[in-house]
N, C-alpha and C positions, 0 to 999 in steps of 0.2 A: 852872428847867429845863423843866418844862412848857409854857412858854411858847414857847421855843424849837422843840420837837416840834413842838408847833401850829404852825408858820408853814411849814414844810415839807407837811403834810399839808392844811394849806388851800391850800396852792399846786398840790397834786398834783389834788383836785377840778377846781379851775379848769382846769387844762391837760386835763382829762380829758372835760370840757363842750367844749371847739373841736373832737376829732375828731367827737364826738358830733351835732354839728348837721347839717341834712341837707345831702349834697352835690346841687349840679341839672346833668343833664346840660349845660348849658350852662359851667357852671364846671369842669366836668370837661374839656373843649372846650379852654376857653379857656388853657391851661396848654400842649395843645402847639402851638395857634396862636402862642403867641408865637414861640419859634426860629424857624418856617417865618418869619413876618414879618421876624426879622433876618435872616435868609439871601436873602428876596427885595428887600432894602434892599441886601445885597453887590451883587448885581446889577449895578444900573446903576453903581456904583462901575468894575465891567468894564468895561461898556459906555464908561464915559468914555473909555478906554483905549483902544478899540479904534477912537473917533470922532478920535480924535488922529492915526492912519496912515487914515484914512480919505481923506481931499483926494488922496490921493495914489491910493488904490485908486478912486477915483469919476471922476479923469482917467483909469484904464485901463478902466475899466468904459464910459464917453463913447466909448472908442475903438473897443472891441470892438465898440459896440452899432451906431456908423457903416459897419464893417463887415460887417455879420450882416444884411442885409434880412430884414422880418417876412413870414412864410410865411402863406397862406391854403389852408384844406385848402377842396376844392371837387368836388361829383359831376354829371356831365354823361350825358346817353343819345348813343349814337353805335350809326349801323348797323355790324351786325355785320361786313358788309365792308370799313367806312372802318378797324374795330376789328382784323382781320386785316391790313391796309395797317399798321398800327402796328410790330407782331411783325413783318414786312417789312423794314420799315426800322430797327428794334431788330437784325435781323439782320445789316442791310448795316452797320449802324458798327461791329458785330463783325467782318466779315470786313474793313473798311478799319480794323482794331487800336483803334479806338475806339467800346469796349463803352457803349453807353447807357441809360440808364431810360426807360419810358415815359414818365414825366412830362420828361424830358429833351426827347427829341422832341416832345411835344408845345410846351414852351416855345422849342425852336430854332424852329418852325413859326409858332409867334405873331410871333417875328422877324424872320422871314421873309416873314409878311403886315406887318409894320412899316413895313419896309423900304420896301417897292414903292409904287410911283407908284398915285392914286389909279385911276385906269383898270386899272391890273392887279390892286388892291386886290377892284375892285367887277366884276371879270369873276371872279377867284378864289371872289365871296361866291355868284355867278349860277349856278357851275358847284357849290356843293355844294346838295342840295335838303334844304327845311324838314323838322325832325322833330316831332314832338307832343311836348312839355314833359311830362315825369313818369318814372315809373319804368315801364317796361314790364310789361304783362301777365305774368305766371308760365303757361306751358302745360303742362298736367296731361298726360303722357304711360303709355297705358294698356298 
């Protein structure tokens, strides 16, 4: 019978020496790293899923993109009076019922010089006069 004692009590040392050993923050780590890993492994599992109706979304996405021209934002100096002629005719397609934007006008305008024969092109360029390139002077007002 004493024998029998003993092997439970030598068993209970041993189990009692593995929490005992030092833990390293790395091992400590490494325990919830794991789930994260299998949940970022589900993932592309979705992913596959979604690459399946995909051909079909990447033909309506080809279509949209045919339709949507790519925009360039762009800043320009303009005297102040060509810049009042703007708000002028911003005006007039309000009162002929069609309200427009400044960048509107100024793209009907580009159109406009498109359009024309190169002699009305290059009389249109003679009648506006050169501005100095940059961002205008700020005037200190005392």
């Amino acid at each position: 019978m004493a024998t029998a004692k003993k092997t439970p009590s030598a068993a209970a040392p041993a189990a009692a020496k593995a929490p005992t050993m030092p833990v390293t923050p790395a091992a400590a780590t490494d325990t919830p790293a794991k789930p994260a890993a299998k949940t970022s492994r589900a993932k592309p599992v979705a992913s596959k899923t979604k690459t399946a109706a995909s051909p079909e979304t990447a033909a309506a996405k080809a279509d949209k993109a045919t339709k949507k021209p790519k925009l360039v934002r762009d800043s320009f100096t303009i005297p102040k009076l060509e810049y009042l002629v703007l708000d002028e005719l911003k005006a007039r397609a309000a009162k002929l019922a069609s309200p427009a934007k400044k960048s509107e006008v100024l793209r009907a305008g580009v159109k406009a010089l498109a359009a024309m024969s190169d002699a009305g092109f290059l009389s249109a360029l003679k009648a506006v006069p050169a501005v100095k390139t940059g961002r205008p002077n700020k005037l200190v007002e005392d």
